[in-house]
C-alpha positions, 0 to 999 in steps of 0.5 A: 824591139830594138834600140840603138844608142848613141852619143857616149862611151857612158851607157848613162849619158847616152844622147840618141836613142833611136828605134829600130825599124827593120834588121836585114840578115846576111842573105848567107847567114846560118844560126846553125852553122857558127862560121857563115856571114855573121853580118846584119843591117839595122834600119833607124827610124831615123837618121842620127845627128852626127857630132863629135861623138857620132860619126859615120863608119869608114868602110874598107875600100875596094882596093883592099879586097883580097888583102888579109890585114896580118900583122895590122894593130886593131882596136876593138870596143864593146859593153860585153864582159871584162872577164875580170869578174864572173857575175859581171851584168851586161852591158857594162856601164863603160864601153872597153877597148881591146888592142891586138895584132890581126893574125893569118887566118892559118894560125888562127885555123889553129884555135879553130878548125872552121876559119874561111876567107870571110874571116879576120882574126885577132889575139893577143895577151891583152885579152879580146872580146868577151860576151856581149861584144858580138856585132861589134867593130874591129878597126885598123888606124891608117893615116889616122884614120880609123877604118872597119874592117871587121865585125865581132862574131865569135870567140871562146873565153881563155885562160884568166879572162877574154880571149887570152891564149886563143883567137878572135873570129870576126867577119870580114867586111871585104867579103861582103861588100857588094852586099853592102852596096846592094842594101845600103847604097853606101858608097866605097872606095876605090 
């Protein structure tokens, strides 16, 4: 049974709690093959009451399919590990937030040897995600705006903590949009 909470960036304060009814996976998804449409959908028993800490996703438009975002400052969040400690629990009472540029996918090829267009990478000295921050957003800011471009798939843990001195990989939102549309009936920008 899964539940889906909401409403703070305090695993203590949460103000929604809303059951899962349904997960979709990505109709190309492989347990077994780590580089392959890490994306899934999660039907609510019901719909979220949006607030100031609640807010709907702002999806990639249409006309940035194609583009590799290199170079694009990304903010990315999750209650995984901090990589600051070994026996730390997970989730953490308090949501993290990581900085980094994205990276060419050539480059990030470097890290690791199976890197397709459907991924985004990102890295960075300040750290990156660490256990337990799998499925979660990578966002870039545009007009003050944050959108997702990005979903946490996979990482291996550097030296002296999360992701330092090694790439990020993260499934690329552009490349599934028409599956998105398909299941979701979500509207895209142009």
């Amino acid at each position: 049974m899964l539940t889906v909470l909401l409403g703070s960036t305090d695993i203590t304060r949460m103000t929604q709690f809303l059951p899962v009814t349904r997960v979709l996976l990505h109709w190309n998804h492989s347990a077994t093959v780590i580089s392959r449409a890490d994306l899934a959908l999660l039907t609510l028993a019901r719909a979220a009451n949006l607030n100031e800490n609640v807010a709907v996703a702002q999806l990639p438009r249409w006309s940035q399919v194609g583009t590799t975002f290199e170079g694009f400052g990304s903010s990315m969040v999750g209650w995984g590990e901090s990589g600051h400690r070994v026996d730390e629990v997970v989730p953490l009472q308090h949501l993290q937030i990581v900085r980094n540029p994205i990276i060419s996918n050539s480059a990030c090829g470097r890290t690791h040897n199976f890197i397709r267009d459907e991924h985004v990478c990102t890295a960075g000295d300040n750290g990156g995600p660490c256990h337990g921050d799998e499925g979660g957003p990578v966002m870039i800011t545009e007009a003050g705006q944050l959108t997702v471009i990005g979903i946490h798939s996979f990482h291996f843990t550097g030296i002296g903590g999360c992701e330092r001195g090694r790439s990020a990989v993260h499934t690329r939102l552009t490349e599934h949009l028409d599956w998105l549309v398909e299941h979701t009936g979500v509207y895209i920008r142009p």
